[in-house]
RODO-758970 format. One record per residue (C-alpha): x, y, z. Coordinates in steps of 0.1 Angstrom, whole numbers, plus 5000, padded with zeros to 4 digits. Layout:
BEGIN
XYZ...
END
This chain:
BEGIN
566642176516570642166523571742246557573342586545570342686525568142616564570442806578570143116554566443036556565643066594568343356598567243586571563343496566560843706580557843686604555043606587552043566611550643256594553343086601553742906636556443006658557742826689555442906717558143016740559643296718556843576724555143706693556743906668554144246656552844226623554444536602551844786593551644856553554445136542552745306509556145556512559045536486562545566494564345886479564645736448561545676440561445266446558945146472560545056506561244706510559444576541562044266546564044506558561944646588560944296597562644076626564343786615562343456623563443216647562942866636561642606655565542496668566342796682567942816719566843106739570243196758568343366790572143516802572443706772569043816767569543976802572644066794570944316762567944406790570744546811572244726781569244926779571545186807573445286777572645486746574845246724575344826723576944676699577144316694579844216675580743856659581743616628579443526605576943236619577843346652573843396662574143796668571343856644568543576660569943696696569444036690566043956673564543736704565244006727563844286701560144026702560344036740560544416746557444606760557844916738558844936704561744846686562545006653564344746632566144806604568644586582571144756562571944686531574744816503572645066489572845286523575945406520574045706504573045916533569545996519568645626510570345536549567945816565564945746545564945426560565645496594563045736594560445446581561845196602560545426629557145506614556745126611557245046646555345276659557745576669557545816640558946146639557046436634556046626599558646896610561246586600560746616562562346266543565146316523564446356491567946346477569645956477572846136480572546366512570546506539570146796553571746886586568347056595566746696595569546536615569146816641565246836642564946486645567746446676565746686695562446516693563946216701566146376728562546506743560546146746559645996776560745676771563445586746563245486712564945136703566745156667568344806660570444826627571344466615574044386594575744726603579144586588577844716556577545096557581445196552581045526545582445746567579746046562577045826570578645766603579146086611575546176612574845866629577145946657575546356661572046216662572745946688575146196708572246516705569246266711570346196749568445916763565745946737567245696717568645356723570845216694572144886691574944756658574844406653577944366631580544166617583344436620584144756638582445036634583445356626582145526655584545676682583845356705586645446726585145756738581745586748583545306765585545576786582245766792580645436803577945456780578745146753577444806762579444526741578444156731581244006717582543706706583143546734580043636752578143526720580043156720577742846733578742716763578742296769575442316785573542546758575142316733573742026748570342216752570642296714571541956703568341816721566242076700567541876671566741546684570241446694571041356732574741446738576541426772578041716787581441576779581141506741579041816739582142006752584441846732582041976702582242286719586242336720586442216682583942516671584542726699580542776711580242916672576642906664576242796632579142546635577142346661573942396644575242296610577042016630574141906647571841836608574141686598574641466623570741396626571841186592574140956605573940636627575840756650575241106659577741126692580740936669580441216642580141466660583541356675584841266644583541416614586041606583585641986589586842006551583541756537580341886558578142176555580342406576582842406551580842536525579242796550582742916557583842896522580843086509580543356533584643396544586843296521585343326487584543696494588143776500590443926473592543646455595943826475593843766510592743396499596243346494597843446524595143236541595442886526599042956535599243026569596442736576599342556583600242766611599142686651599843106653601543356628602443686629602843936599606543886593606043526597603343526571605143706546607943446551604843226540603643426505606943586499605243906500604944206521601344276528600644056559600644366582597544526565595244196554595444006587594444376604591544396578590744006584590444036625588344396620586244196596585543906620586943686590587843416619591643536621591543586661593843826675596143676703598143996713601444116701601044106668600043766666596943606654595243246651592743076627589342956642590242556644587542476622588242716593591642656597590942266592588942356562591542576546594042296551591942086528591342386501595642456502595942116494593442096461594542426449598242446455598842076459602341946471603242346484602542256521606042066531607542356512605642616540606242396566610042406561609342796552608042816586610542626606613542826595611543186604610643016638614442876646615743216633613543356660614243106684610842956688611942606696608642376699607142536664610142556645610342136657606542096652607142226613610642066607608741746615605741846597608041896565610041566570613541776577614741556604618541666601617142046605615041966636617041726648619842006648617142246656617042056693620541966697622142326692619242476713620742206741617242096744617741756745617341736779613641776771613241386761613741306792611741546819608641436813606841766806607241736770609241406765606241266751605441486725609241506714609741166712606041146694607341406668610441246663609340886659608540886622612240996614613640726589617240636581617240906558618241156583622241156591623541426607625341366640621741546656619641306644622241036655621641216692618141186692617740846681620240736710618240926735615340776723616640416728618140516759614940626770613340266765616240076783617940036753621840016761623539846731621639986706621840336725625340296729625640256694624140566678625940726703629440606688628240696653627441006665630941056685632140986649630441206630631141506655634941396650634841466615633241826619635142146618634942326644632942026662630042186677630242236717626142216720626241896701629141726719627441866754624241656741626241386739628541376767624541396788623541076766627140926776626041016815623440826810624440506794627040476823623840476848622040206829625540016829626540056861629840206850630940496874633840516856632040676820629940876837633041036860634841106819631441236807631241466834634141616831633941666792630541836800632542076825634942166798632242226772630442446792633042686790632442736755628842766754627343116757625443156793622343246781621942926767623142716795620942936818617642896794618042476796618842386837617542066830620841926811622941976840620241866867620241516844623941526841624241526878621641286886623141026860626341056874625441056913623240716904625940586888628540686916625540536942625640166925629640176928628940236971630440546963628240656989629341076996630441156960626941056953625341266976627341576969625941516929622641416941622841726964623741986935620941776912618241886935619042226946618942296903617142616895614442606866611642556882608842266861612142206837614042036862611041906883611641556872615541496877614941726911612841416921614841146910617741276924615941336960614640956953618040866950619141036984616440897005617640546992621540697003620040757038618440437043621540247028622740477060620740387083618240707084614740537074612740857085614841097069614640837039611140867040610441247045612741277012610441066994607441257008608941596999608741496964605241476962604341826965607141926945605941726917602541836915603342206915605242106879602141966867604241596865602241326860601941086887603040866896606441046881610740936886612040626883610040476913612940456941611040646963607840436964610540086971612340326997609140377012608140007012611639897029611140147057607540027065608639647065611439847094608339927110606239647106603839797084603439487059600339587048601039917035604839777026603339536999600639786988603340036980605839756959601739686942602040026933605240056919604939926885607339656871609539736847609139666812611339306807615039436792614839726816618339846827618840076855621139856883619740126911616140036907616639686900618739666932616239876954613439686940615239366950616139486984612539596994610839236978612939016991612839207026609239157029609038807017612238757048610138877072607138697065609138367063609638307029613438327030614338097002611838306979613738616996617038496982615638436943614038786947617138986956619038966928618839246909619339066875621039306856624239316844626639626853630239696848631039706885629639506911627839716937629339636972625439736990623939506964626239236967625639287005622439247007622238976985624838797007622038867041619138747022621538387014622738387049619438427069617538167047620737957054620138017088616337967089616837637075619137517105622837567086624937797107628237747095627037807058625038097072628638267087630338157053628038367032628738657053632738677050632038937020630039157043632539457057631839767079631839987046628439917041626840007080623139867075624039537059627139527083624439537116622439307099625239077091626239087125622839007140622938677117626738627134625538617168622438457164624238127149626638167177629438337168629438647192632938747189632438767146629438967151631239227177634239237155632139337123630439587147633339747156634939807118631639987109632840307095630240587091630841007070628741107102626740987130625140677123621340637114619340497137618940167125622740127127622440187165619140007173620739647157624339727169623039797206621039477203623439217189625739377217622639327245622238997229626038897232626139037268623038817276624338507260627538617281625938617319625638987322622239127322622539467333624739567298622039397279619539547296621239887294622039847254617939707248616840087267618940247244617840067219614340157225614840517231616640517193613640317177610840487192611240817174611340627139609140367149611440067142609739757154611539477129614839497149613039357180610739117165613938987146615738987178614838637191613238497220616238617248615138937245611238917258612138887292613839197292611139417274608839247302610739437330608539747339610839977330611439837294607839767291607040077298609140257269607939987243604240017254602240207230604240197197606339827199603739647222600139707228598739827262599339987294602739897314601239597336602839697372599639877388600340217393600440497370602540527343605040757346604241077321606341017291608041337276606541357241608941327211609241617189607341627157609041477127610741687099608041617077606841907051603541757033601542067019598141957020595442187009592842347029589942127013592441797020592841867056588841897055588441617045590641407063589541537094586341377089587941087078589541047116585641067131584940787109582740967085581740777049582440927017578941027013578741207051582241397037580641547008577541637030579441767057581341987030578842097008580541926977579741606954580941236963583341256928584941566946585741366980587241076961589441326942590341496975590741176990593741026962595641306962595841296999597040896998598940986970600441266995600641057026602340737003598940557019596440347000593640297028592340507048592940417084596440437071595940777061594440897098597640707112599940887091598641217093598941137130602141067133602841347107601141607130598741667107596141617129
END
């Protein structure tokens, strides 16, 4: 027997008590012999009164047998789905488990006469043991009944005790609107006497909107009627597959819980040799649920209605005008009404719009293209240009694509200014997914655009820079040249000057995007923020490598104060990745750092992936812990920062990357591998002046380190007071190969916007101390080390003191020096008896990290020690939950262990 013709079988065949039924499904009672005719004159048919059987694989759903138990409250439930959706066995399983009778009765065509329809109700009752009295005389005309009958036989039923259940199956087909009537004025006059339930494919007639108002309409609907994973996986095990929840689920989302999907699914799958891979993988379009669809949707439909169907199975969602775009007709309004009424599987998604179940919609795919073959690129392109008209951006791409126009949606995207999109990371992946099959056959000045921003994307300069020029050409040679296009362009140009170091482009491609703004309509400018919060971030990079230091900032600035929300989320980032590096190139490593932090939240709100940006922040981060000693958590942090793919351009990464690596590897003695590591190895048009200076540290200290002073001081001639950080540290070098005056003098031509950073003033005051010890006079050294200290302490800068050399331990072992780097530079208690005098706390940082409610749980028990296992008891939650609780707060805290993550959250005020 085929898997259709079982399904048929066990939903339509009835209880026959010879036959053995699943011992959990209570017994079913035998229908007593019916020797009455109907009115005209053929015997009744005693299928009809009987409940369907439930085979042997059916799945007793105990929520909505409960579900139809607390229906009983209302005079009227109706349960209401697709074909195969399992209304019928449902509706049957609770009928076998009720304590009093249950008149059954499945409808057929031939009811639409009201005398047939009443002659069988009225057996239907006699047969299950409710009959009405001899004062309710049958009809004896097919055609009509008297009102006397419908009257006398809602007032005995409006007198009973206990209410009579009247179940009419397959209610979908009596369409007459008489019939109805009299339905609706026995069940109104019978009170609680009666009980019906319609189990149907479509709407009834009846005034449901009245009962639902009144509160006296139960409904059991499609979406109540769906499996869920966990029934599907207790189905599946009926038919002797084992499914995990997870592939079950997936199963689940592809037929959407439909019933006879799964179960038509799940035979068929009993066939192959791999039951779990099919049931991931198998062709809607060549199983048994494409002929059950087929046979009971499709084939049933007018040939107008088929039509209409196999054509707008190319669509994710259509509405009517859209699908009369489609058929190049006018009926859409009216069939895709009828179609969601019928339950046809044409869902209704609000507005006007509709969808196709995924799996018929797969299946009609498959009949469009054997019966119309070669017509679906023509309703693809059909589609994209309704959609663009409408300015539906992602579909009119998706179907551009889909028909192989790559000039229209390349256009489509450019003149929508939505080329910004490639690059924000929300949907950059699927664009540049879509877009990859384009071929050289597309060459319109858009799809020059694209192609550029897609090699741009990838690192891609020369060949980037080359699509842009043809496109530059092409545009020339337009009239009028487009503003949106040339806007796209002078972004892409922003961009290329980042990657190549040239502040110079990106200063001219900023200004051309001023002036096209101006001839751009608002609304479109105000719908894509993200182009400008690029632009910006492009050029304040790019201003950033030239040491350009405050023009950058003020672009950097206006990047991440953009509007627009998860559309700008990603340049917001990198931009505020960009500033924390500006501050610690200034000398600010905790304001550095709570700029990187404030990011994280940020990011995650947008739904970003993480981690997300370019990947500054995490080297920014590193650099600032090797400040603070933290070498641990500084080479766990460049660990997590991913390398760059080999060919990757972008000379502010390369050179933060550089600067952090080779930091560490200084500080843990390996200065020649300090010097290879620090250059950034990529070429720019400009050298960077911070670069360069760092470079010229690294080559100076490993010159020092290995006992050449004067080479060390030679390196360091390029070094100027520009550049405050690497000016400090320059001088530190001076004076500890014994040049004091050199290193004073490059103190003094340190030129700062503002007040200097910290870690400007903690090295200057201590190559000054050091210079005034080496000098004779201890008091200004020991005055410039307190001051020092009282600088470091609130940003925790340890690496200036442990890089200071041996002069300056006998100082910092003076009580009073001891005592303010006790606790935070060196361990213990100050050693001079007595008390320590109170120290006045320091004021909480700036730091904003939004942790949640559940977090903060959790890492309070990770500060009394507690294991993962004694979280997740302690809360009440799984193990698996406390892990994921436990990486988004590292992720938060920039932390990958979790005494690290108690010590930040410490020193955070967290805890």
């Amino acid at each position: 027997m085929s898997a259709v013709a079982e399904i048929y079988d066990s939903a339509r065949g009835p209880t026959d008590p010879a036959v053995p039924t699943d011992p959990a499904v209570p017994a079913v009672p035998v229908v007593p012999a019916v020797p009455f005719a109907d009115p005209r004159g053929d015997p009744f048919l005693r299928t009809r009164f009987a409940l369907p059987a439930r085979p042997a694989t059916f799945l007793r759903r105990q929520r909505l047998v409960d579900h139809l138990d607390q229906a009983r409250e209302t005079p009227l439930t109706l349960v209401n789905g697709a074909a195969g959706a399992g209304k019928t066995l449902l509706t049957a399983d609770w009928a076998a488990g009720q304590r009093q009778p249950v008149a059954w009765l499945t409808v057929e065509v031939g009811d639409r006469r009201p005398g047939v329809f009443w002659a069988y109700v009225l057996q239907a009752l006699h047969a299950w043991g409710a009959p009405a009295s001899e004062a309710v005389e049958p009809p004896s005309d097919a055609t009509g009944v008297d009102q006397r009958l419908l009257a006398t036989l809602a007032a005995e039923l409006n007198e009973r005790d206990q209410p009579v259940i009247l179940v009419l199956d397959e209610y979908d087909r009596l369409t007459t609107t008489e019939v109805t009537e009299q339905l609706e004025f026995v069940l109104h006059h019978a009170g609680r006497g009666l009980h019906l339930v319609l189990v149907t494919r479509t709407e009834p007639l009846l005034p449901l909107h009245r009962y639902r108002a009144a509160g006296e309409l139960t409904e059991v609907r499609a979406a109540e009627l769906a499996f869920t994973s966990e029934e599907a996986v207790a189905l599946l095990e009926l038919h002797g597959l084992s499914l995990p929840l997870h592939a079950a689920g997936a199963l689940v989302d592809r037929t959407r819980g439909w019933a006879a999907g799964l179960r038509l699914s799940a035979l068929a799958a009993r066939e192959s040799a791999d039951p779990e891979l099919y049931l991931k993988e198998f062709e809607a379009d060549r199983s048994t649920v494409a002929d059950f669809l087929l046979a009971e949707v499709l084939k049933g439909q007018p040939e107008e209605t088929q039509d209409l169907l196999l054509r707008v199975s190319v669509l994710e969602r259509f509405c009517p005008e859209l699908a009369n775009a489609l058929t190049l007709r006018t009926d859409a309004e009216v069939v895709l009404a009828r179609l969601h009424r019928a339950n046809a599987f044409v869902e209704h998604l609000g507005h006007s719009w509709y969808q196709l179940h995924p799996l018929f919609g797969e299946i009609l795919r498959a009949h469009l293209r054997e019966r119309l073959p070669g017509l679906e690129p023509e309703l693809h392109r059909r589609a994209a240009h309704w959609l663009r008209r409408c300015e539906f951006l992602p579909e009119t791409l998706a179907h551009g694509a889909a028909a192989s126009d790559w000039d229209f949606a390349a256009g489509a995207l450019v003149d929508d200014l939505a080329i910004g999109q490639l690059f924000t990371g929300l949907r950059s992946g699927d664009l540049t997914e879509l877009f990859s099959p384009m071929g050289p056959e597309a060459r319109s000045p858009a799809a020059d655009l694209v192609r550029a921003a897609g090699d741009l994307s990838r690192y891609d300069l020369e060949r980037g820079l080359a699509r842009l020029r043809s496109a530059e050409e092409h545009l020339a040679d337009d009239a009028p040249e487009p503003a949106a296009a040339k806007l796209s362009l002078a972004l892409l140009e922003a961009l290329a000057a980042r990657l190549a170091g040239c502040p110079e482009l990106a200063e001219r491609a900023a200004e051309k995007a001023d002036e096209l703004r101006q001839e751009l309509p608002v609304h479109l400018l105000d719908r894509h923020p993200e182009l400008n919060a690029l632009l910006l971030t492009h050029l304040g990079s790019a201003r950033l490598w030239a040491g350009h230091f405050e023009d950058a900032r003020a672009a950097l600035t206006a990047a991440a104060g953009s509007p627009g929300g998860a559309s700008t989320a990603l340049p917001r980032e990198d931009s505020l990745e960009h500033l924390a590096l500006l501050d610690y190139l200034n000398g600010w490593p905790g304001r550095a750092e709570r700029r990187v932090l404030a990011t994280v939240p940020e990011a995650e709100r947008a739904g970003l992936p993480r981690p997300s940006g370019s990947g500054i922040g995490q080297l920014v981060l590193a650099a600032v812990a090797v400040d603070r000693h933290e070498l641990g958590r500084a080479q766990a942090l460049l660990d997590e920062t991913a390398q760059p793919p080999p060919g990757t351009r972008d000379p502010v990464m390369a050179a933060g990357r550089a600067l952090a690596t080779a930091r560490l590897l200084l500080v843990r003695g390996k200065a020649r591998a300090a010097v290879e590591a620090a250059d950034p190895a990529v070429a720019a048009a400009v050298v960077s002046p911070w670069a360069a200076g760092y470079e010229a540290l690294f080559a100076s200290a490993a010159h020092l380190a290995e006992g050449r002073p004067d080479e060390a001081a030679e390196v360091l001639q390029g070094v100027t007071g520009d550049q405050p950080v690497c000016a400090v540290e320059a001088a530190a070098i001076q004076v500890a190969a014994g040049r004091a005056s050199a290193a004073i003098g490059l103190l003094d031509s340190i030129r700062t916007a503002g007040r200097p950073g910290p870690a400007v003033t903690v090295r200057a005051a201590l190559v000054r101390a050091q210079a005034a010890q080496c000098a004779g006079d201890t008091d200004t050294a020991r005055k410039l080390v307190t001051q020092a200290l009282l600088d470091a302490r609130q940003e925790r800068l340890r690496r200036p003191f442990l890089d200071a050399g041996a002069w300056i331990r006998p100082l910092l072992a003076t009580p009073a020096l001891h005592e303010l780097a006790a606790g935070w530079l060196t361990p213990g208690l100050p050693r001079h008896g007595g008390q320590s005098r109170p120290e006045s706390p320091s004021p909480p940082p700036l730091v904003e990290v939004e942790l949640s409610g559940r977090e903060r749980d959790v890492l309070e028990r990770l500060a009394r020690m507690m294991s993962t296992e004694e979280v997740a008891a302690d809360l009440y939650v799984s193990v698996n939950t406390v892990k994921t609780h436990l990486k988004s707060v590292y992720r938060k805290l920039a932390v990958n262990r979790r005494g690290d993550a108690v010590r930040r959250a410490r020193d955070l005020r967290l805890l």
